[in-house]
MIDRENGU-38015 format. One record per residue (C-alpha): residue number from 1; x, y, z. Coordinates in steps of 0.2 Angstrom, whole numbers, padded with zeros to 4 digits. Example, Ala and Ser with C-alpha at 12.3 -4.5 7.8 and 13.67 -1.06 7.14 Angstrom:
% residues 2
ZAKOL pos    c1    c2    c3
ZAKOL   1  0062 -0022  0039
ZAKOL   2  0068 -0005  0036
//
This chain:
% residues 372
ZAKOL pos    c1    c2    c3
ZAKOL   1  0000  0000  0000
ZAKOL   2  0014  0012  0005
ZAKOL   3  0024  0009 -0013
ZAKOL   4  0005  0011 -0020
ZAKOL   5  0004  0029 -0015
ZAKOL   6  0022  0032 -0019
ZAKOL   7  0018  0027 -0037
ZAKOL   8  0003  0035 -0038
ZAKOL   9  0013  0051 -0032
ZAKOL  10  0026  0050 -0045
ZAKOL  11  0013  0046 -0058
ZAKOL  12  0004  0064 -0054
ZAKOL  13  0022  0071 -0057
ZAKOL  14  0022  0066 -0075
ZAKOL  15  0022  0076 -0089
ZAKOL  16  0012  0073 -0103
ZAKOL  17  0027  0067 -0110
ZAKOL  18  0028  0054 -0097
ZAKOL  19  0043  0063 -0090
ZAKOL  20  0047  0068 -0073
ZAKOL  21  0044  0085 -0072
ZAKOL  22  0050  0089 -0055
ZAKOL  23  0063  0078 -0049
ZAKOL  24  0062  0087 -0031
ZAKOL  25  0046  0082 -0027
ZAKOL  26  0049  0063 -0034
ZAKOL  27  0064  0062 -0023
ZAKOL  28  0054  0070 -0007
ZAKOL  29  0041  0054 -0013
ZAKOL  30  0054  0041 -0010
ZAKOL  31  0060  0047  0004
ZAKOL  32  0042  0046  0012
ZAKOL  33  0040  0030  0005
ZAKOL  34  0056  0024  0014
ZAKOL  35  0055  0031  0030
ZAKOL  36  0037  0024  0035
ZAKOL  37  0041  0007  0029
ZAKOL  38  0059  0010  0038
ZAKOL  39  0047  0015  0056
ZAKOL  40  0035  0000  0050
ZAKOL  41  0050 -0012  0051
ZAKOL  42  0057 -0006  0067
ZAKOL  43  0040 -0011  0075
ZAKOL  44  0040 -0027  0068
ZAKOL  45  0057 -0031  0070
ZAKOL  46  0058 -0039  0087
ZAKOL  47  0045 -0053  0078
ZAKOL  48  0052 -0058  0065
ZAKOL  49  0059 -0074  0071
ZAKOL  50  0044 -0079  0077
ZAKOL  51  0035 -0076  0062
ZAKOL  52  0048 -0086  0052
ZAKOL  53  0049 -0099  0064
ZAKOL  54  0029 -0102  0063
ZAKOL  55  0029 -0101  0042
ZAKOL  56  0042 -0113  0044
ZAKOL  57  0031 -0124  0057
ZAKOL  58  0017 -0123  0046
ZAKOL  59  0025 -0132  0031
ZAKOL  60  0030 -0143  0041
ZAKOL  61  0015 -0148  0047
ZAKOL  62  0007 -0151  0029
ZAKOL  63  0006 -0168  0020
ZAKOL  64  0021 -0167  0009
ZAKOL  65  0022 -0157 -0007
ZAKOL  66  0032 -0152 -0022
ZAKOL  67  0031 -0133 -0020
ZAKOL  68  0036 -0135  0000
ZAKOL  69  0052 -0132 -0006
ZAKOL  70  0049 -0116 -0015
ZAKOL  71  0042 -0109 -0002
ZAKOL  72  0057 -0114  0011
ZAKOL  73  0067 -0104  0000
ZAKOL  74  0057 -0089 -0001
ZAKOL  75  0056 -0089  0018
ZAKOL  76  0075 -0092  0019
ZAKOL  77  0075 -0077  0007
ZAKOL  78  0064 -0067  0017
ZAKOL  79  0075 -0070  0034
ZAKOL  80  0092 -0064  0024
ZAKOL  81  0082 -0050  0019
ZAKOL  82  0078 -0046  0037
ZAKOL  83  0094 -0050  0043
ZAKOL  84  0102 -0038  0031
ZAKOL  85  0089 -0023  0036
ZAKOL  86  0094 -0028  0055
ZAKOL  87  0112 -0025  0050
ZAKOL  88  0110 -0007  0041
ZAKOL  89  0101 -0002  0057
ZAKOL  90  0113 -0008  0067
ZAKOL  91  0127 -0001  0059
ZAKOL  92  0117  0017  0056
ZAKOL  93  0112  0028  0070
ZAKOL  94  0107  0043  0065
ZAKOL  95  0101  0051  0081
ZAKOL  96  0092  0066  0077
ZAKOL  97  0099  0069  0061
ZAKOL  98  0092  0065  0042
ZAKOL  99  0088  0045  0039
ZAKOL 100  0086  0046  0021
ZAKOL 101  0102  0040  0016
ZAKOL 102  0099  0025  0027
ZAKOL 103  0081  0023  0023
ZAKOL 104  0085  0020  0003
ZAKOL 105  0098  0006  0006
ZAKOL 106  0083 -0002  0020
ZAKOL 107  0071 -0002  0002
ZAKOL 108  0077 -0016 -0006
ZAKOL 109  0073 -0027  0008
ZAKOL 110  0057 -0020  0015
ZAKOL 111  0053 -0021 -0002
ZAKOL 112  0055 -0041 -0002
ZAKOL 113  0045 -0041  0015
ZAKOL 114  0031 -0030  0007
ZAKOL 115  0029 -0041 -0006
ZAKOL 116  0028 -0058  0002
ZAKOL 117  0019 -0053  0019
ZAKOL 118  0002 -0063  0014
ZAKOL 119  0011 -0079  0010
ZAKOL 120  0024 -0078  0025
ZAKOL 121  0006 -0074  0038
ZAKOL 122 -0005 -0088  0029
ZAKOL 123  0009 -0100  0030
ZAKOL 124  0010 -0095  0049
ZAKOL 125 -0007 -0097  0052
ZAKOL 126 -0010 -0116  0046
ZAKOL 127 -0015 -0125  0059
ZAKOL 128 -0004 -0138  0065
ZAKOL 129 -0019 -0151  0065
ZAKOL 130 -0029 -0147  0048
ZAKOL 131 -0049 -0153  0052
ZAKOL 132 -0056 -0167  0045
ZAKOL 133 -0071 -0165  0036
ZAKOL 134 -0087 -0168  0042
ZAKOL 135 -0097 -0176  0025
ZAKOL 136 -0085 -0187  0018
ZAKOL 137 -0097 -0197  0004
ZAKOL 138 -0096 -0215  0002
ZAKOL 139 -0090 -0222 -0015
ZAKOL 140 -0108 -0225 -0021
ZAKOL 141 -0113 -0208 -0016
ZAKOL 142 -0094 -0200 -0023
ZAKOL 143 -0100 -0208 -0039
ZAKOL 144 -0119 -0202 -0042
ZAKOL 145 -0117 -0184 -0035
ZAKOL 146 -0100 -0182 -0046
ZAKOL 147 -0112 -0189 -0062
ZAKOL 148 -0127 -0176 -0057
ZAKOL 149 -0112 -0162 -0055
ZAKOL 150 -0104 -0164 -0075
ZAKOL 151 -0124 -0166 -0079
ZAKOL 152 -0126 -0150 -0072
ZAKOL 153 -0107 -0142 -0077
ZAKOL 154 -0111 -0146 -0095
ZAKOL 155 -0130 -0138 -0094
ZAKOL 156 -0123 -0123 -0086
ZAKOL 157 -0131 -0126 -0071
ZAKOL 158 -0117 -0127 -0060
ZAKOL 159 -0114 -0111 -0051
ZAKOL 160 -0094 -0111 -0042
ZAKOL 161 -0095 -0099 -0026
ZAKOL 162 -0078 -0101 -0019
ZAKOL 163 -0061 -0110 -0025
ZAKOL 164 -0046 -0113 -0014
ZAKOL 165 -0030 -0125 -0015
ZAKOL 166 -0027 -0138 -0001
ZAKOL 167 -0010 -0141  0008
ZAKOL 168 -0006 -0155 -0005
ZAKOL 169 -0009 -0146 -0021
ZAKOL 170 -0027 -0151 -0025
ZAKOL 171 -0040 -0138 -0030
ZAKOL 172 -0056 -0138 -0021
ZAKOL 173 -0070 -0129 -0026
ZAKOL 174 -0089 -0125 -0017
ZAKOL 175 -0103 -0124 -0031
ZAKOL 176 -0120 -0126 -0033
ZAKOL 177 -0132 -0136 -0042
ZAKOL 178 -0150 -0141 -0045
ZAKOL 179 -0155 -0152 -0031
ZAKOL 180 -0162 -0167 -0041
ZAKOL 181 -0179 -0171 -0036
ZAKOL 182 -0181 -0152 -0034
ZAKOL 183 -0177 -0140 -0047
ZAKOL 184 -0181 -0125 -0034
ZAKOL 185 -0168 -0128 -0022
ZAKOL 186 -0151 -0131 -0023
ZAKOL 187 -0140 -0142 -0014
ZAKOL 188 -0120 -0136 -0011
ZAKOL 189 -0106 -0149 -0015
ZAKOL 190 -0088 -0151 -0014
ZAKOL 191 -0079 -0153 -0029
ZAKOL 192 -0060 -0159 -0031
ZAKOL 193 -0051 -0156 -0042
ZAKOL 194 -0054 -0145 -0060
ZAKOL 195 -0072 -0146 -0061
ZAKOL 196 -0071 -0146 -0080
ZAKOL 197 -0058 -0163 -0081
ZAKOL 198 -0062 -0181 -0083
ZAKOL 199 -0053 -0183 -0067
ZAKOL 200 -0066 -0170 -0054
ZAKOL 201 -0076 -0179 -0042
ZAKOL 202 -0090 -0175 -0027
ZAKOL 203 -0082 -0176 -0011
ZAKOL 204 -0094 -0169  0000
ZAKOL 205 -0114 -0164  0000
ZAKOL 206 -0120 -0150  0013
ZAKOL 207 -0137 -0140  0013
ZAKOL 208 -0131 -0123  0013
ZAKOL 209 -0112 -0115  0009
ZAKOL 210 -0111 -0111  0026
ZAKOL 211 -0107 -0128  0030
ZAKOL 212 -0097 -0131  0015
ZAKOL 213 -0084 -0117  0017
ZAKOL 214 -0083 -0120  0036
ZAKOL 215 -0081 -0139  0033
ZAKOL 216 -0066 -0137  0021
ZAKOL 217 -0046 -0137  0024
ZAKOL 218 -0035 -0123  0029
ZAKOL 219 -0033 -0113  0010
ZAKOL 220 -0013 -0113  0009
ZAKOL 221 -0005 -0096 -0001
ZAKOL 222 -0010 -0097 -0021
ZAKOL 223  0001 -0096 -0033
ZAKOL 224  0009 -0082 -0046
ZAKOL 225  0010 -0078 -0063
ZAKOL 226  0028 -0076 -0063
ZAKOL 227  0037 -0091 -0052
ZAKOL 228  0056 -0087 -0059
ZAKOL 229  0054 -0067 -0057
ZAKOL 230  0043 -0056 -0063
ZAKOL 231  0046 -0045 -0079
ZAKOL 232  0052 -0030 -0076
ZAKOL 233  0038 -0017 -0071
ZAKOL 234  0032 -0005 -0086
ZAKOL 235  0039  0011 -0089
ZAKOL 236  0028  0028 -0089
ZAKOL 237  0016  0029 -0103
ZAKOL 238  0027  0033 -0119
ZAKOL 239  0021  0052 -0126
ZAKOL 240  0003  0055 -0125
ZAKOL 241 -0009  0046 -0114
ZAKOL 242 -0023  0039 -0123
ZAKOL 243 -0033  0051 -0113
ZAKOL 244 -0026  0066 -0120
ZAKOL 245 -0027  0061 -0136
ZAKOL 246 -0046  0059 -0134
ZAKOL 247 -0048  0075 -0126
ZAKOL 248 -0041  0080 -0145
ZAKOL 249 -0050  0074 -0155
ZAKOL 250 -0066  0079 -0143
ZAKOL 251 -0059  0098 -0143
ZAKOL 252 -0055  0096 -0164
ZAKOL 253 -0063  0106 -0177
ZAKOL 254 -0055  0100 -0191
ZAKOL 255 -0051  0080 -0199
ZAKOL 256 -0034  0086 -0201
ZAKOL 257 -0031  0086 -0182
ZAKOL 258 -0042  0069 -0179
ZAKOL 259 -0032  0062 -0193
ZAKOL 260 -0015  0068 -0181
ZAKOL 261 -0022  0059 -0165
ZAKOL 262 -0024  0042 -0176
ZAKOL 263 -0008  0043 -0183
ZAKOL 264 -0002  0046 -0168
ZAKOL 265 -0010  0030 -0162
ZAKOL 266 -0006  0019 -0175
ZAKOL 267  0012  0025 -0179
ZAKOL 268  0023  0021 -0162
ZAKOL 269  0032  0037 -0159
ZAKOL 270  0048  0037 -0164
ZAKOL 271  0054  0041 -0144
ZAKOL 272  0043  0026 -0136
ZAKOL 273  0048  0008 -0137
ZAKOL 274  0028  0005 -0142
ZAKOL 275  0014  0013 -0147
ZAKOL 276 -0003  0012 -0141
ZAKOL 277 -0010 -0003 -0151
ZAKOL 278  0007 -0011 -0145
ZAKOL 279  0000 -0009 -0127
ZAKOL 280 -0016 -0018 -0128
ZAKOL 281 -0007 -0032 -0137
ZAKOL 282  0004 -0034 -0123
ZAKOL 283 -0010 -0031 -0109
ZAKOL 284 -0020 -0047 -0119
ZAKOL 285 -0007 -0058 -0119
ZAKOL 286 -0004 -0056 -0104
ZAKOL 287 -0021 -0058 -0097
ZAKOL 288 -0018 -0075 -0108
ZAKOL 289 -0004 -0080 -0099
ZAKOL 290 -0012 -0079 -0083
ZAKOL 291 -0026 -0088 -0091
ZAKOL 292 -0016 -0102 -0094
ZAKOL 293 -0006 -0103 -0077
ZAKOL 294 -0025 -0110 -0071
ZAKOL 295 -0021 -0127 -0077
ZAKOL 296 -0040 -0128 -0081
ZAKOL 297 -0050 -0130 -0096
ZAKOL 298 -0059 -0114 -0092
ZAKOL 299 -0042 -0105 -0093
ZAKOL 300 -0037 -0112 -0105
ZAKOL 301 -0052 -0110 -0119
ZAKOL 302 -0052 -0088 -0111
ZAKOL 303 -0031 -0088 -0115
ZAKOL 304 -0037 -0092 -0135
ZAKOL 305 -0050 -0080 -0133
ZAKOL 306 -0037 -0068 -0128
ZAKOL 307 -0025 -0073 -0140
ZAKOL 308 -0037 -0071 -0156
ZAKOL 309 -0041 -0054 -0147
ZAKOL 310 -0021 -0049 -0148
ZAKOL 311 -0021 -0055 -0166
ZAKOL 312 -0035 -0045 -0171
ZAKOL 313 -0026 -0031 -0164
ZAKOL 314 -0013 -0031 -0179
ZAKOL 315 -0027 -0030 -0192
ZAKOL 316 -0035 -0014 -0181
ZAKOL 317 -0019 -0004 -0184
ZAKOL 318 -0020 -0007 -0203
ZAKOL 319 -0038 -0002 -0202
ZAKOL 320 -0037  0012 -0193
ZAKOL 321 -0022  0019 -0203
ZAKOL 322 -0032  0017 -0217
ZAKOL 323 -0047  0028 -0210
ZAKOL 324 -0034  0041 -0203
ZAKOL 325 -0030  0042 -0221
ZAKOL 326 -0047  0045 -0225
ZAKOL 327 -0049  0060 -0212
ZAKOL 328 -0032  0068 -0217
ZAKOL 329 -0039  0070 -0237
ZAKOL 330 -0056  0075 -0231
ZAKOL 331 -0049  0091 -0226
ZAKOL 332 -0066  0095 -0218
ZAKOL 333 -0071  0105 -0204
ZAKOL 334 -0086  0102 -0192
ZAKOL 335 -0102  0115 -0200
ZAKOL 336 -0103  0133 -0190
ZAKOL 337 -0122  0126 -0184
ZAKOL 338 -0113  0115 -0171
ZAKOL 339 -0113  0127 -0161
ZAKOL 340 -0107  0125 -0141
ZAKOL 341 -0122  0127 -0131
ZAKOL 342 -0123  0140 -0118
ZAKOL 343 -0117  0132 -0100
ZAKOL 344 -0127  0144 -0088
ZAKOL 345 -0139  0151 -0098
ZAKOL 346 -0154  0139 -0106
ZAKOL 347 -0150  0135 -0122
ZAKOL 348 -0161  0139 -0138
ZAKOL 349 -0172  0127 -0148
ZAKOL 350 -0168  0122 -0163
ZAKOL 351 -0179  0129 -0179
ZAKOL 352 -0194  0114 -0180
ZAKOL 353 -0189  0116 -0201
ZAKOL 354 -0177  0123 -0212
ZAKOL 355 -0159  0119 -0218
ZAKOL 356 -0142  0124 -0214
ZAKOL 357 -0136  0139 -0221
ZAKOL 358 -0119  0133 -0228
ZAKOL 359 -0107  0150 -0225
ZAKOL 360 -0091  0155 -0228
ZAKOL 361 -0077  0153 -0218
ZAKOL 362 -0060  0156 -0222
ZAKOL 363 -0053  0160 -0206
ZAKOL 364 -0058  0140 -0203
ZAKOL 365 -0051  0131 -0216
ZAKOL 366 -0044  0116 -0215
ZAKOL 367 -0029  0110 -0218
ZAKOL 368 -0018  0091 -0222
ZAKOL 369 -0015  0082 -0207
ZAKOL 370  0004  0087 -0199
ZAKOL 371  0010  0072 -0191
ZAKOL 372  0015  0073 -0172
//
């Protein structure tokens, strides 16, 4: 939250160039980014051995699993963070005087802590005796409820209300479906697995979601899209902002300058790594990649969804060159009788018949489109 409003700060600091425009400020920023996750840490400093030692306790008191491991080393990686933060405090004592030179070489490891708190606190937080559940079916009752479940999956009667991973990988997800000798009501189930493979199956039937949710396993920290690292974050918005270009076409009289913003859209600018267009691709594919990290049919029929929408996006540009094109040998202006209408006073009504007088107006000619 802290590095949200700092970026958020910066951002408001931007040109519309995308540029820093005052490079005191943006410093000041940081500086007050650092020094409240710096007295943040100091409070929680005395606990973070406990706190490791429980995430470290609650792995341990999970049925075994492949990514245990994984999150081992992220808790080691957490502790050398810790350890390396306790050492510039240690070494730096400012008293009274400016911290921010301290504060900046603390970022890098509050940072790491910032970023993994939810999996280092639901790691600690698994209980070291998991519940079992209540409504275990028997293997006649597994079978028959799992059949009336894919009935009512491939009708689209099966509503999911909640999804959550248990401590040995297996996905388990509370839904709803048509109670069979009663169309009316609904009766809750417990499905393992993903609910659109051959291999999901009912493991437990309750009366209301209540019980469901209450009667399932400890959830254990989800997953992201990026194991190996992330990429690297995004830049500032190369040139203008989308925004401003549709303010200019909104405050434009004349095609030549509508024709400009679409150029301007379609043609990356020769500063900016990509264009407009060029971001939305990116932003689908993405989406498609973290479609396809589900591991479930579902995710993976939206990923080609998204893909064919990040195709299309190639033949939009073409198009929309073309009809920039169009506007720039128009060379037309909007008619005099769009007039603004008054903002205070009440605006008059429009003559019931009649035509629009076509008049001269040399002062608002227009002119070819001038590329940005």
């Amino acid at each position: 939250m802290i590095k949200l409003r700092c970026d958020t700060a910066l951002d408001d600091l931007r040109n519309r160039h995308g540029d820093l425009a005052n490079g005191t400020a943006a410093e000041a920023a940081k500086a007050a980014r650092n020094r409240e996750l710096a007295g943040l840490f100091l409070d929680l400093r005395p606990h973070l051995g406990t706190l490791i030692a429980h995430a470290r306790a609650g792995i341990d008191a999970m049925p075994r699993a492949p990514h245990h491991a994984r999150w081992h080393l992220l808790i080691t990686d957490l502790a050398h963070a810790a350890d390396q933060a306790g050492r510039i405090l240690d070494e730096e004592h400012p008293d009274g005087q400016d911290t921010a030179a301290r504060d900046d070489r603390l970022w890098p490891y509050l940072r790491t802590w910032g970023e993994h708190h939810v999996l280092l606190r639901d790691l600690a937080l698994q209980p070291a005796h998991p519940p079992q559940s209540a409504a275990r079916l028997w293997a006649e009752e597994e079978t028959w409820w799992t059949d009336r479940a894919r009935t009512a999956r491939s009708h689209g009667l099966l509503q999911p209300l909640e999804s959550r991973y248990e401590a040995t990988g297996l996905q388990l997800t509370v839904a709803l479906i048509p109670r069979p000798d009663d169309l009316d009501e609904e009766v809750v189930l417990v499905l393992a697995g993903d609910i659109d493979s051959p291999e999901m199956r009912v493991i437990g039937r309750y009366d209301t979601d209540d019980e469901a949710i209450r009667d399932l396993p400890p959830a254990v920290p989800p997953g992201v899209l990026y194991p190996n690292g992330a990429p690297p974050e995004p830049g500032p918005p190369p040139g203008l902002p989308l925004a401003q270009l549709t303010r200019d076409v909104i405050d434009a009289q004349h095609s030549g300058s509508v024709a400009d913003a679409i150029f301007y859209v379609t043609e990356r600018p020769p500063h900016a790594p990509a264009g407009h267009i060029a971001q939305l691709s990116e932003f689908l594919d993405t989406c498609a990649t973290w479609a396809t990290a589900l591991d479930t049919r579902a995710g993976q029929e939206i990923a080609v969804r998204l893909r064919m929408l990040s195709a299309q996006t190639g033949h939009l540009v073409q198009d929309l060159a073309a009809v920039g094109g169009q506007l720039a040998e128009a060379v037309a202006v909007l008619p005099p009788h769009r007039t603004p209408a008054p903002r205070h006073l009440p605006s008059p009504r429009p003559p019931s018949v009649g035509t629009t007088p076509v008049l001269p107006a040399p002062s608002g000619s227009a002119a070819p489109a001038r590329r940005r």
